[in-house]
C-alpha positions in Angstrom: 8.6 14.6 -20.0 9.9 13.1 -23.2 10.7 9.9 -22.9 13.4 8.4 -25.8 12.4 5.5 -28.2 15.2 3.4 -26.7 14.1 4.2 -23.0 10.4 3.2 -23.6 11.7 -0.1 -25.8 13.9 -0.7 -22.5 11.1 0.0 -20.2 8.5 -2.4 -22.5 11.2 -5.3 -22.4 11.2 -4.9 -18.7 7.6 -5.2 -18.6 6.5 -7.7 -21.1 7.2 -10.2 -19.1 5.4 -9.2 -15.7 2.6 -8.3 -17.8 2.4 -12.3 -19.1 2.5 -13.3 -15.7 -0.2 -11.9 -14.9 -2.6 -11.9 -17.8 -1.7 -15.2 -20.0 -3.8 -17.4 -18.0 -7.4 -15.2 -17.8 -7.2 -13.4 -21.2 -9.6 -14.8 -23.9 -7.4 -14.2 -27.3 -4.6 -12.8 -28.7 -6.4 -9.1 -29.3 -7.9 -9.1 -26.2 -4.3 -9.6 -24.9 -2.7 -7.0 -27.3 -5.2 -4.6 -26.1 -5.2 -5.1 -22.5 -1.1 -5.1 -23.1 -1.0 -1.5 -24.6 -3.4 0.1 -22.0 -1.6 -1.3 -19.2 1.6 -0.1 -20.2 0.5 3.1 -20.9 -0.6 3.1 -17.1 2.8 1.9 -16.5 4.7 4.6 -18.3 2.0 7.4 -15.8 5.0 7.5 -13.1 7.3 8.5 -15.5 5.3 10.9 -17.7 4.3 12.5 -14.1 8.2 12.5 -13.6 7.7 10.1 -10.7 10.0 7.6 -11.4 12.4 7.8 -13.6 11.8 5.6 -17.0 15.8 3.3 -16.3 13.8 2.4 -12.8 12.5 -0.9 -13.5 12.3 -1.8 -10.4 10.3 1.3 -9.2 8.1 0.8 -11.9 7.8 -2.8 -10.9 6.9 -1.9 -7.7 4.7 0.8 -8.6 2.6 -1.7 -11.2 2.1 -4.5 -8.5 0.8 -1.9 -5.7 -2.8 -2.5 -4.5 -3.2 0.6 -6.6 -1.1 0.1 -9.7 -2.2 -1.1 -12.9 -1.9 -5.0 -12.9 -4.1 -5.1 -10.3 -6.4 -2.9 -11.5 -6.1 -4.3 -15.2 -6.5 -7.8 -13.2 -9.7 -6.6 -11.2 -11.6 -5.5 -14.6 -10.9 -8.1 -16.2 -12.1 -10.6 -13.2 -14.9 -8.3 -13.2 -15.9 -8.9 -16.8 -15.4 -11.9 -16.8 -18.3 -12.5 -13.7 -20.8 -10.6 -15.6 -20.8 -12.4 -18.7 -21.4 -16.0 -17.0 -24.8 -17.3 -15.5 -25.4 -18.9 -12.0 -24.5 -22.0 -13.0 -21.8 -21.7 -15.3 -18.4 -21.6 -12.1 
């Protein structure tokens, strides 16, 4: 499904901001944060490249991303994940 530049731009706007919400507090530095940024919306996009949900459905998408399933929390769990592996017993 192609998906126009000023759909996706749309889309991103709508999910910039959720993303921050969720990752501003936990991620270590800006690249770490651009990174994390561009995978997760790619997972974002998946419903609408798999024709899903349509790419002017926001609030699908929105819905989609904060599922027990969906990206943010799965984004969210790695990077809780990574973050417990790198710090000693004492270190909480």
């Amino acid at each position: 499904i192609g998906i126009s530049e000023a759909d996706a731009t749309a889309a991103f706007q709508h999910f910039l901001p959720v993303f921050v919400e969720y990752f501003y507090d936990i991620c270590n530095d800006r690249n770490e944060m651009r990174h994390l940024c561009g995978q997760t919306f790619r997972e974002w996009m998946q419903p609408v490249r798999d024709g899903l949900i349509d790419v002017k459905e926001a609030g699908k998408l929105m819905y989609h991303a904060r599922s027990p399933r969906g990206c943010l929390k799965n984004n969210l769990q790695k990077v809780y994940s990574r973050e417990g592996v790198g710090r000693g017993v004492g270190d909480a």
